[in-house]
N, C-alpha and C positions, 0 to 999 in steps of 0.2 A: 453490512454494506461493503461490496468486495468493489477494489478496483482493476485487480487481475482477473481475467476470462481465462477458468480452470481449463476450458475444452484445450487454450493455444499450451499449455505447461507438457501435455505429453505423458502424467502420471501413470504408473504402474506399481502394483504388489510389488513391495520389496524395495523400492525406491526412498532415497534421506530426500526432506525438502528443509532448506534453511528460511526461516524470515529474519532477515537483520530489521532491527529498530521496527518490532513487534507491534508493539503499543497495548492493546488491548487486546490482541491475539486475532481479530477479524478474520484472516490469511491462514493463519493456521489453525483458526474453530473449521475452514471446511475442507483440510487434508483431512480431518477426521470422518466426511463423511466418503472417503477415499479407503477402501482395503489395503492392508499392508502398509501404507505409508509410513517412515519411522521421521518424525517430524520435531523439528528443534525452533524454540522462537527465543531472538537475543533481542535486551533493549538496553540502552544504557542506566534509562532507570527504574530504581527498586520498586515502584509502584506498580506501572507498566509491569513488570514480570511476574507480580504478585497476581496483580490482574490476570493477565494470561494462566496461569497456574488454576487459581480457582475457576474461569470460567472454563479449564478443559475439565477438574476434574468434575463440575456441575456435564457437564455436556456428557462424560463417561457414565455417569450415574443413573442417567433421564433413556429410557427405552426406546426404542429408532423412531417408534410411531410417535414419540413426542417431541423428533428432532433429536434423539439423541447420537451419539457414534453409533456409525454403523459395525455390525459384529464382522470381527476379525480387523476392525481398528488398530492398525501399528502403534507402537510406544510412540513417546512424545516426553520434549524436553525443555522447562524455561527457563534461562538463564539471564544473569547479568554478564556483560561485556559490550566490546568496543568494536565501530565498525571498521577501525584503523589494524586490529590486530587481536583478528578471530583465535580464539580457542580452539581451534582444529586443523588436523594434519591436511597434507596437502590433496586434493582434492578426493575430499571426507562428502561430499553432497554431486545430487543429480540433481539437483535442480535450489536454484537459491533466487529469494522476493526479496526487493528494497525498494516498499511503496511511501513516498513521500516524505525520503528521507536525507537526499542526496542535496535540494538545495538549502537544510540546514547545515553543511558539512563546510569547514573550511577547505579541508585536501579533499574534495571529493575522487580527487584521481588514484590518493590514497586505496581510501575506500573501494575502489573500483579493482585495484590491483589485490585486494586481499581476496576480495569474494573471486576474482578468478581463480587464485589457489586453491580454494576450497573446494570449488567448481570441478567436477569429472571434464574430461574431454569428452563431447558429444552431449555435456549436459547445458541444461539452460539456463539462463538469466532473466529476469522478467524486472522491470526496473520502470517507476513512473512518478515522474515530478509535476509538479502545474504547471499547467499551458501559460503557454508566453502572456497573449493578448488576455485572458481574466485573470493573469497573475498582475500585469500591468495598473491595470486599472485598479486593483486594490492597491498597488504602490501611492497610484495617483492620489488616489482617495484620502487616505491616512495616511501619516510619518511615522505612526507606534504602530500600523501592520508592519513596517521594515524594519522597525527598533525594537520590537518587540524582545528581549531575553532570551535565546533558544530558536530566534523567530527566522524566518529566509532569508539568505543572505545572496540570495543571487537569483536571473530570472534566467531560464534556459530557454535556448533558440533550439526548434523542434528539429532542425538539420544537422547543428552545432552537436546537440544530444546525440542524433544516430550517428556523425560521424566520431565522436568518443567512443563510444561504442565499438564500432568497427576499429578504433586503433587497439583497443584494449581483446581484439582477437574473437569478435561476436559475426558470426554472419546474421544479421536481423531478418527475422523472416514472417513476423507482424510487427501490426502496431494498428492504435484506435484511440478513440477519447473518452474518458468518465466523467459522469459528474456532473451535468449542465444545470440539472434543475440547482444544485449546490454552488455557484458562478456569483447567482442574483443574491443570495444569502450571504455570500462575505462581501458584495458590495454594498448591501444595509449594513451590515456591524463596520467596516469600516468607514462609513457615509455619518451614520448615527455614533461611533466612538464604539473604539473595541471594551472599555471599560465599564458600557452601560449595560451590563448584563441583562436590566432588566428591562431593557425597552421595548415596550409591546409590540412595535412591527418586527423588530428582530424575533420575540420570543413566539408570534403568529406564523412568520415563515416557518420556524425551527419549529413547531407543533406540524406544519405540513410536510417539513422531511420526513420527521415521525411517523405521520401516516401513513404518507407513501412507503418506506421501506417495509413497515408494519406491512399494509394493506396490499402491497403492488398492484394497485388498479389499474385495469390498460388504458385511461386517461392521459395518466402520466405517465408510461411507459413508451406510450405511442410519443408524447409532449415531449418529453428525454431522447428519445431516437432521433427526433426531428435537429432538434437544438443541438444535438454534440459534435458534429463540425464548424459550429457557429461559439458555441460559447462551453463546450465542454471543460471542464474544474482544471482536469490532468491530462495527459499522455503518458502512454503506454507503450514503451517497445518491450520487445520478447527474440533473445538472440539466443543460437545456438555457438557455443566457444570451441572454435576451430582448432 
């Protein structure tokens, strides 16, 4: 489930792509189906990277027709570190991801300045937090959505955002919503308690994400298109650094 649109990134043979705060590699399982790409994914945690590790080298393994890298797949690289003070010289990447990771960050402005170093001149940023308004309402909903351990500590105003952006040296030249059908799903888990793992309407939506991503029926493709100015999960700018 991507929440960056590879078309706005601009990739080419021969191109570094960064993902800071990886997770499970999603972002960078589909630089692999990209030639040439030489693609690096950071998370802070050892899980998360372990993760990422094995699901590329399962992905390298599996033959195109089964989904697997496409031939002439660039190297790839996963590590642990910090989004405060990247392991790499100055700018080491053409293009660097940081999906939904910015409003766990206390210095997000930190973070913001590091990925610019890293960053070529002419290369891009692609960077997406949740949407204000179905970030809101899961505040509303639940006190342990905001308390959560690790959990958000802030809600971004979709203007505020592009204009940080722009001070940190990006001329933005998209931006779009993800995520919609995924809105109404953390308004039940935090409606019904984040802690009820098992609560049957939760665990009946979460069988329909399933699907859908599984299945992508145009039901719900068409349903998702409709809804994502209205209640899409995230926002998405993509700037190029001046």
């Amino acid at each position: 489930m991507l929440t960056m649109r590879f078309e706005h990134l601009n990739l080419k043979p021969g191109m570094r792509v960064l993902d800071v705060g990886c997770g499970g590699g999603r972002h960078i399982r589909q630089t692999r189906m990209i030639p040439g790409i030489v693609a690096v994914g950071l998370d802070l945690g050892k899980k998360e990277v372990s993760d990422t590790a094995k699901m590329l080298r399962e992905l390298d393994a599996l033959p195109t027709q089964y989904g697997g890298s496409v031939p002439g797949a660039g190297p790839w690289m996963s590590l642990r570190g910090s989004a405060y003070q990247l392991p790499f010289k100055d700018e080491s990447f053409d293009c660097v991801i940081i999906s939904e990771v910015l409003e766990h960050l206390h210095e997000d402005e930190r973070a913001l300045a590091e990925m610019s170093r890293v960053l070529k001149r002419g290369g891009v940023l692609a960077a997406s937090v949740p949407r204000q308004g179905p970030e809101a309402v899961c505040w509303a909903l639940s006190e342990d959505y905001r308390n959560w351990p690790g959990g958000h500590i802030r809600i971004y105003n979709r203007k505020a955002l592009r204009e940080k952006l722009v001070a940190h040296g990006y001329n933005v030249y998209a931006s779009h919503f993800a995520h919609a059908l995924h809105s109404p799903y953390w308004w039940l888990k935090c409606l019904r308690g984040l802690q009820h793992e098992d609560d049957s309407l939760v665990q009946l939506y979460h069988r329909l994400l399933v699907w859908d991503m599984m299945r992508r029926p145009a039901l719900t493709r068409v349903l998702e298109a409709a809804l994502q100015p209205l209640i899409g999960k995230s926002v998405v700018f993509y700037g190029i650094k001046e």
